[in-house]
Residue frames relative to the residue before (quaternion, step in Angstrom):
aa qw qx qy qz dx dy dz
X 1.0000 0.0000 0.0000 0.0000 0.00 0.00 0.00
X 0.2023 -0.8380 0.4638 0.2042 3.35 -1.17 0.73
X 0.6051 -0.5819 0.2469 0.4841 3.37 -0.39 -0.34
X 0.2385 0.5242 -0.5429 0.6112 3.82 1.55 0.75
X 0.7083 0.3297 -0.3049 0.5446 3.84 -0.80 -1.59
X 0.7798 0.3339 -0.3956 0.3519 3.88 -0.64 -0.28
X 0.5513 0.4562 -0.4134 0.5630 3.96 1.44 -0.51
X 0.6530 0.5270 -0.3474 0.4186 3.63 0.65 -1.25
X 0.7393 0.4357 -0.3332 0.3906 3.87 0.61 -0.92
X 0.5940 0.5159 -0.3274 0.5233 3.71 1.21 -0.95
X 0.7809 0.3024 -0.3686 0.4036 3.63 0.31 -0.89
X 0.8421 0.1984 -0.4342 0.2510 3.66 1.02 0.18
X 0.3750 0.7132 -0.3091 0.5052 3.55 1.77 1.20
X 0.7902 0.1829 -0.0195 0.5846 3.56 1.24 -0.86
X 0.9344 -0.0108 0.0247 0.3553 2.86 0.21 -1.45
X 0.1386 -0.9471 0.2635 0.1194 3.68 0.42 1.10
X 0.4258 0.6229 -0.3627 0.5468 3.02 2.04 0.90
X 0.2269 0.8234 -0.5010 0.1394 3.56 1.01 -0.50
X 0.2602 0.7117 -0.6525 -0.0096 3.49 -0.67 0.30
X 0.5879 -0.6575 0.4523 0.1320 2.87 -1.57 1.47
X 0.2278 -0.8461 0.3117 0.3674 3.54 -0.97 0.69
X 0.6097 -0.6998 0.1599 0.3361 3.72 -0.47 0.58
X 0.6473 0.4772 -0.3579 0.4745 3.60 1.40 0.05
X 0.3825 -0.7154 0.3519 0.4670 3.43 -1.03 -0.15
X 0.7838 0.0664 -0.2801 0.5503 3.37 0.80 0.16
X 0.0845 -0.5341 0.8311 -0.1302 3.48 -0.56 2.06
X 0.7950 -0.4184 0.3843 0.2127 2.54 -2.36 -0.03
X 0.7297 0.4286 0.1179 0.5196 3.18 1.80 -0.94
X 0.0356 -0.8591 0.4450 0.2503 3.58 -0.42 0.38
X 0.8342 0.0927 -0.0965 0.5350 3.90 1.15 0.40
X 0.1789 -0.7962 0.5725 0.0790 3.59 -0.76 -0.13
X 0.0009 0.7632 -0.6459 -0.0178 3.37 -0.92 0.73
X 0.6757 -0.5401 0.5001 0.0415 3.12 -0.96 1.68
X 0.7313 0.5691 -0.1701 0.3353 3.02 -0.22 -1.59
X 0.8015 0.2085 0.0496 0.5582 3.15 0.18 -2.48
X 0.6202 -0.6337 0.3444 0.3085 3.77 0.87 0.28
X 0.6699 0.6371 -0.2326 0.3019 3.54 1.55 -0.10
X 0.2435 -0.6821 0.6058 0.3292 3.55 -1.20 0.92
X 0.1454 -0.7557 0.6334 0.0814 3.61 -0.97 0.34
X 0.2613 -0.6521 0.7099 0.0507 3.14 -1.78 1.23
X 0.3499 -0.6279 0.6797 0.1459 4.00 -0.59 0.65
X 0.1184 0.6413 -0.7491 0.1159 3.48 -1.39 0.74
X 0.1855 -0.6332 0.7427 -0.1144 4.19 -1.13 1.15
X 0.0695 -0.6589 0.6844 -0.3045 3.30 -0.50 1.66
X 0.1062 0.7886 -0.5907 -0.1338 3.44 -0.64 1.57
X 0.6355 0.1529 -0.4951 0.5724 3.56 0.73 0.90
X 0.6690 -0.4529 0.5883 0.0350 2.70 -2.51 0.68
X 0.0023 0.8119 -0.5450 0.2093 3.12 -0.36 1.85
X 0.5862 -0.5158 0.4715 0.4100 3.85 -0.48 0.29
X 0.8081 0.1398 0.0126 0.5721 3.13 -0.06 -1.71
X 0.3254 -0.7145 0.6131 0.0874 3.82 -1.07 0.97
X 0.5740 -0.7163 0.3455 0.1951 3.37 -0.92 1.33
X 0.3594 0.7929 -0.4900 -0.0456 3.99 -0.16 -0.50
X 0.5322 -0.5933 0.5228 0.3025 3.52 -1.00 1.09
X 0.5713 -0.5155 0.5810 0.2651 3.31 -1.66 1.11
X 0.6442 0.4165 -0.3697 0.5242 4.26 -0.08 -0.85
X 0.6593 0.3975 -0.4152 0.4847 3.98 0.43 -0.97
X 0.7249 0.5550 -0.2785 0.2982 3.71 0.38 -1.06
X 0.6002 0.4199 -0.4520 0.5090 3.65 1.47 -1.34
X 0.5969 0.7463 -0.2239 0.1913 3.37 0.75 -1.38
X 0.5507 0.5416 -0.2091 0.5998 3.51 1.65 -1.08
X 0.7389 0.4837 -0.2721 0.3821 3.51 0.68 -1.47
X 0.6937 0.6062 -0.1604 0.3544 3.37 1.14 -1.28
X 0.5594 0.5782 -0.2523 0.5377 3.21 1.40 -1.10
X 0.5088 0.7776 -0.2066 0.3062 3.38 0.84 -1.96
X 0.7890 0.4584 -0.0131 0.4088 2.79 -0.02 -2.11
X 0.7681 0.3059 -0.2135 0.5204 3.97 0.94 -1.31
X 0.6318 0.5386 -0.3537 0.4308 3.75 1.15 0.35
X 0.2457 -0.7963 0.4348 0.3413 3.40 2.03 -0.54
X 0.5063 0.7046 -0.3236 0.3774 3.11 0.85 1.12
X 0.6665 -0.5570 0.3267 0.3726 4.03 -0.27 0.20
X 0.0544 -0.7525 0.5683 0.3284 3.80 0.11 0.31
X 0.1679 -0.8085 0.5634 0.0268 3.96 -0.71 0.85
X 0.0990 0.7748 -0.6115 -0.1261 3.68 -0.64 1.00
X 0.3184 -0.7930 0.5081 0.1078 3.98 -0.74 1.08
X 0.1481 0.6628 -0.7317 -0.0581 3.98 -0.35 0.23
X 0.5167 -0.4109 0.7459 -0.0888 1.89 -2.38 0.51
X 0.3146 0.7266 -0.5850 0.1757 3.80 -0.70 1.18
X 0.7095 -0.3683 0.3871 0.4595 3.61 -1.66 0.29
X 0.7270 0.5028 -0.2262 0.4093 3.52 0.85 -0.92
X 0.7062 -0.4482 0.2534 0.4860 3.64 1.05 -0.69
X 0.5819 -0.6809 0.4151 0.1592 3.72 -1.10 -0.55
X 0.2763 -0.8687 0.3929 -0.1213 3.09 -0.23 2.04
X 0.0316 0.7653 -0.6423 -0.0292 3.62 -0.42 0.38
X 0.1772 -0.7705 0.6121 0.0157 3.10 -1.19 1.36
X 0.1265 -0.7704 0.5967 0.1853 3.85 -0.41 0.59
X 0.5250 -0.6839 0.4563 0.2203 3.83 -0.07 1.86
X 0.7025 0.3725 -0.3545 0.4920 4.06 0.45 -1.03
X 0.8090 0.4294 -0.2394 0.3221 3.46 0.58 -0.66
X 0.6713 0.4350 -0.2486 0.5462 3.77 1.60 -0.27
X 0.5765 -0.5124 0.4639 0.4357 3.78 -0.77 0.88
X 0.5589 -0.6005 0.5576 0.1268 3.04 -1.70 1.33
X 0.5322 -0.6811 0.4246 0.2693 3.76 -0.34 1.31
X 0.4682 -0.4947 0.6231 0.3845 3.82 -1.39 0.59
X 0.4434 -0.7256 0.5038 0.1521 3.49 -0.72 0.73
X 0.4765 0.7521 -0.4543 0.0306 4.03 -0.09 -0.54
X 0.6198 -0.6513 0.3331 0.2841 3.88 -1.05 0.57
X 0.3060 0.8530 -0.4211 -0.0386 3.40 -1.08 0.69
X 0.6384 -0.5207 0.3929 0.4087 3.24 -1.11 0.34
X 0.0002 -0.7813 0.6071 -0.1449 3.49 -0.73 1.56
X 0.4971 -0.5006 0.5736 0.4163 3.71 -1.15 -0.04
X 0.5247 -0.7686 0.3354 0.1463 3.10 -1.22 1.00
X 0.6572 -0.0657 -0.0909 0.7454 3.38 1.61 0.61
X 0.4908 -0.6996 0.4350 0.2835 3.40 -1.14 1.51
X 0.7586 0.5143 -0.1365 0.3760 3.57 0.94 -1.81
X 0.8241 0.3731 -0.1670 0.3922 3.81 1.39 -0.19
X 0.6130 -0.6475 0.2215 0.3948 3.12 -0.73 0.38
X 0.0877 0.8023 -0.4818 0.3413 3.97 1.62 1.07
X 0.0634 0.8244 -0.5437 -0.1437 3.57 0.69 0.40
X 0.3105 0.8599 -0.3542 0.1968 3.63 1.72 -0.83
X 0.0942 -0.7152 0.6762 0.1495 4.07 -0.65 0.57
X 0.1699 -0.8263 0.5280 -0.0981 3.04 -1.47 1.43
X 0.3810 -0.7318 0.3449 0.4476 3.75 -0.28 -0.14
X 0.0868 -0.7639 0.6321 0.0969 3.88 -0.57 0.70
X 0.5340 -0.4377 0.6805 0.2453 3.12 -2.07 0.32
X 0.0424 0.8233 -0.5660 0.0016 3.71 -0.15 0.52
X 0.0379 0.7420 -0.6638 -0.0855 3.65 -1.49 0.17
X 0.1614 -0.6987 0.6351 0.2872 3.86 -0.97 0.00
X 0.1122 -0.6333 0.7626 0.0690 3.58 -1.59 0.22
X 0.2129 -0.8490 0.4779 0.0740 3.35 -0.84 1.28
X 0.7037 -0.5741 0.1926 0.3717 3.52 -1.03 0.92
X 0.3668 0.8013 -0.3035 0.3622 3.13 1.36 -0.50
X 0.8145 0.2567 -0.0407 0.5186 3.32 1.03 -1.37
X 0.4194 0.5681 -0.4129 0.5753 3.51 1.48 0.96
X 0.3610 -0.6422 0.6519 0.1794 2.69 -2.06 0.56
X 0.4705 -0.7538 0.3746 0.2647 3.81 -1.00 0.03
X 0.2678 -0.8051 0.5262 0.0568 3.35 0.08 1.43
C-alpha cells in the first residue's frame, strides 16, 4: 500500500471529508474537518511492533495541531493492518539519533542523521 491507496481507503472507509494536503512536503498529509483531525500518512512495507516517526515530523504535527484546534493524527500503514495514533493522547516516544535514508518515498538514497522515536501498535487504534 502506498500512501495514495491508504488516503483513498480512509477517505472512503472513515473519513469522507478527507482533504488532501496540497504540497509535497507540508507538515501534514490531510485533515478532516468533520472528525477534528490533522493527519500524517506513513506506508510501512514490513510489519514492525513499534512504528518509526521522526522527532521534527512529530513536534511539527503537535504544533501545527494544537494552533488549528485540531487532533494531531499519525496513520500507518503495514502488511499487518492499520493503526491510528492520536500524538496528544499516546506517550511521547524515547527520542534517540539515527542514521536513516534521507527520504523514504524518493529516490535520496543518501543516509542521514535523524531524531527518531517508535510508538507501538499497542497504543493505536484500527483505522
Amino acid at each position: 500500500m502506498n500512501e495514495k491507496e491508504l488516503f483513498d481507503y480512509l477517505k472512503d472507509s472513515r473519513f469522507p471529508d478527507l482533504i488532501k494536503s496540497e504540497g509535497t512536503f507540508d507538515s501534514f498529509d490531510c485533515i478532516s474537518d468533520e472528525f477534528g483531525f490533522y493527519i500524517e500518512l506513513k506506508c510501512r512495507h514490513t510489519h514492525y511492533p513499534e512504528l518509526l516517526i521522526e522527532k521534527s515530523k512529530y513536534d511539527r504535527l503537535l504544533l501545527e495541531a494544537k494552533y488549528r484546534s485540531l487532533e494531531p493524527w499519525y496513520i500507518n500503514s503495514t502488511p499487518a493492518g492499520k493503526w491510528g495514533f492520536d500524538l496528544f493522547k499516546v506517550p511521547e516516544p524515547a527520542w534517540s539519533e539515527r542514521w536513516m535514508p534521507a527520504t523514504t518515498e524518493f529516490k535520496d538514497t543518501r543516509k542521514i542523521r535523524k531524531v527518531v522515536g517508535f510508538i507501538h501498535t499497542d497504543y493505536g487504534v484500527s483505522v
